[in-house]
N, C-alpha and C positions, 0 to 999 in steps of 0.2 A: 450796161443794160438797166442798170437800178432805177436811174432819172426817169425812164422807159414806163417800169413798173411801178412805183411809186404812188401810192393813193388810188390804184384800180383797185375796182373791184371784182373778187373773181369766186367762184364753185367749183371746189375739186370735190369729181365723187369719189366713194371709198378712198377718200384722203388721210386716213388714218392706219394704214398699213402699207409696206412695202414700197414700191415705187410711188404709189399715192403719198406717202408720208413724206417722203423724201421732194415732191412735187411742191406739195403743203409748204415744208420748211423754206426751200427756197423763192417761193413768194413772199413767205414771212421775211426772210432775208433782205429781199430786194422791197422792204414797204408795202408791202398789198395789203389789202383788207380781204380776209378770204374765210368761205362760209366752206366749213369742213366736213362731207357728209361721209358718216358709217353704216353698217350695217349691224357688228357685231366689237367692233373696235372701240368702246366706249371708254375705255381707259387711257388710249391715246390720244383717242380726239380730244378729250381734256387738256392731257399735256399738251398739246400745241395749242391749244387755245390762250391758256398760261403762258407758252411761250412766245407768244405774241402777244400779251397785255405785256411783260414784261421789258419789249423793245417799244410799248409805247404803241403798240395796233389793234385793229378790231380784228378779233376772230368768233366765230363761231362753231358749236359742234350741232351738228343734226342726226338723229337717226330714222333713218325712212329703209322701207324697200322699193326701189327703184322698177322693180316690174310688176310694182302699183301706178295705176297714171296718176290716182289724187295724191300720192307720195311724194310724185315725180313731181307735181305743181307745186305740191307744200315749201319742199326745199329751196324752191325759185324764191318763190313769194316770201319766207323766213330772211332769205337774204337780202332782198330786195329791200324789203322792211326795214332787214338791221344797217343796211350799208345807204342804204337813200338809191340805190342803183346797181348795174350790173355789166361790166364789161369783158370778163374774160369767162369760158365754162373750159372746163377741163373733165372729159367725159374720160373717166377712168375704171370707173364700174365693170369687172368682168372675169369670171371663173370659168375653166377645165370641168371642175365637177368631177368627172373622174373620166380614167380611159377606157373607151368600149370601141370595138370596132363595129361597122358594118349591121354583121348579123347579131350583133349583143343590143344593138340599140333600140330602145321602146320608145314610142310615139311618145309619153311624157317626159322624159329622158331627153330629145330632140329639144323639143320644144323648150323645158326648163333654159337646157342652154341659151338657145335662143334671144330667151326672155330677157335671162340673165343681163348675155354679151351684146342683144340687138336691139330688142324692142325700150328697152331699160333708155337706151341712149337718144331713139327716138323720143321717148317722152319727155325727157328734161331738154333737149336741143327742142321741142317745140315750145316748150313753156319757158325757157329764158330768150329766145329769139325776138320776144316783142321787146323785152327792155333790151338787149342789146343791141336792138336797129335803133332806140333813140340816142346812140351815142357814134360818134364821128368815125372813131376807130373801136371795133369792137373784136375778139377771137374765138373759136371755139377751134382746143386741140380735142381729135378723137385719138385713144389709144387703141392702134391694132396689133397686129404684130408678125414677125416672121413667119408664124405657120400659116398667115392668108395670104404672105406671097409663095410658100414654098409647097404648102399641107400639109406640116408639121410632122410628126414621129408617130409611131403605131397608138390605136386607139385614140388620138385626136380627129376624128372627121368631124364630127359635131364643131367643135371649138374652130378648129380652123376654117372652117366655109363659116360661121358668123363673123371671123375676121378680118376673112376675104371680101365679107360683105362691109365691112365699116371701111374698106379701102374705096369702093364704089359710093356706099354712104357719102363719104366724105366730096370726093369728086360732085356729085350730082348735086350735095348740098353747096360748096362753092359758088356752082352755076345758080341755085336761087337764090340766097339769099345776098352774092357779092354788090346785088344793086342798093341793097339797105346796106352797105356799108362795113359788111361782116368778112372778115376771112373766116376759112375753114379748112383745116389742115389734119395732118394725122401724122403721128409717129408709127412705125414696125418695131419693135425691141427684139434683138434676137435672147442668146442665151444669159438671163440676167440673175445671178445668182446672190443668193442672202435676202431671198425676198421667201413668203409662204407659199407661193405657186410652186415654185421650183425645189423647196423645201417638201413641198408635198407629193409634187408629180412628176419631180424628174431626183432617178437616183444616182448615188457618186458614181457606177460606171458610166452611166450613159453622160452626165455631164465631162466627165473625163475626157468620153471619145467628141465630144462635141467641139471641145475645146482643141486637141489635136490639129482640129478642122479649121481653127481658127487664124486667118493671114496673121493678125497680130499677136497671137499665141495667149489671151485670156479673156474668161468671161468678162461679162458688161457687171457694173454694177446702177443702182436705184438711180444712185447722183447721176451718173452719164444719159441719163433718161431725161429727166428733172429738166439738166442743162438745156437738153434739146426743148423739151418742152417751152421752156421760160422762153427761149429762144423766137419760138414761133409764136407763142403769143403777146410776144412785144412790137411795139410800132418798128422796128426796124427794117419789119421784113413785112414792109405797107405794098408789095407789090409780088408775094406768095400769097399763092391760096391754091386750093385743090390738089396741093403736092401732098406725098407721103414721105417723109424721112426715113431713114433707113437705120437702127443704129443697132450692127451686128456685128463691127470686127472686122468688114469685109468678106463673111461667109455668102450674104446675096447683093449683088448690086446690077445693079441696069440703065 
């Protein structure tokens, strides 16, 4: 896949933690030039930026909040800038926040999620879609996840209908912009452990029983992510678009 990757250019958001890091590294891997945006991860986004001058690549760190729209433009245009262009986004931006059910939930509280997980991705998929339709092969992976196919575990309803919605996102964005030339794909991650989300919001019994659950008998980790990712946003798969991956073990498939 390396040849594949090689001299694109690409924008992982929150690429500086967790599965984003692991996303980050293995573009560095495989030659990318890759503009690495955080929110609060400013210690690592260095390191990998380091770690990409060192193999000899351009990288970038950026810090923005993504459910600013002129934030959301900034980081395009930052990359655009450093790299002469832009052919891969990797929309990875997106937080839990915390669990409320139902009746715990306040109209700001909705909404933040939202912001966060939906609107966030809208803004950078509209501001990198001009330079990506000038180029022949272009990708954008959105990360969603298992609980937009499934509705995830008590006190996710917020989280999971915003990533039920990047499943639909996804789909409808294929349908416009596949005539400029773009795919548009999405990953699900089921239960993927050693990252801070699941560090934060999911505790050792419940991943325990989760894992039970699981046909192959363990969780996912960052890299099993990553692969998928790199995967879909290489020319290999010039004839997907609007699919969702699946990568959970075989706890949901269809």
């Amino acid at each position: 896949m390396n040849n594949k990757i090689s001299g694109k250019n690409v924008i992982v958001t929150a690429g500086a933690q967790g599965i984003g890091e692991a996303i980050t590294k293995h573009f560095i891997d495989s030659g990318a030039n890759v503009a690495i945006h955080y929110f609060s991860s400013k210690d690592t986004a260095n390191q990998l930026t380091e770690y990409a001058a060192a193999k000899g690549q351009k990288a970038i760190a950026i810090s923005a909040d993504l459910t600013k729209e002129a934030d959301a433009n900034a980081i395009v245009q930052q990359a655009v800038d450093a790299f002469g262009g832009l052919d891969i986004l990797i929309n990875n931006a997106g937080s839990l926040i915390a669990r409320k059910k139902l009746n715990e939930i306040e109209p700001e509280f909705w909404h933040r999620v939202m912001d966060i997980n939906l609107t966030s991705m809208m803004y950078v998929t509209r501001a990198a879609s001009t330079h990506l339709s000038k180029n022949e092969n272009s990708s954008i992976v959105n990360l969603a996840s298992l609980a937009g196919r499934k509705g995830g575990h008590s006190g996710s309803l917020a989280y999971s209908t915003s990533k039920g919605a990047i499943l639909t996102f996804t789909r409808a964005l294929s349908s416009e912009l596949g005539s400029e030339g773009i795919r548009v794909n999405a990953v699900a991650p089921g239960l993927i452990l050693g990252t801070s989300f699941h560090d934060t919001h999911t505790t050792k019994e419940s991943a325990t029983a989760t894992v039970s659950g699981i046909p192959i008998q363990r969780a996912g980790n960052a890299d099993d992510v990553a692969r998928a990712v790199l995967y879909l946003a290489s020319e290999y798969n010039g004839f997907i678009t609007g699919a969702t991956l699946d990568i959970n073990g075989g706890v949901y498939n269809m």
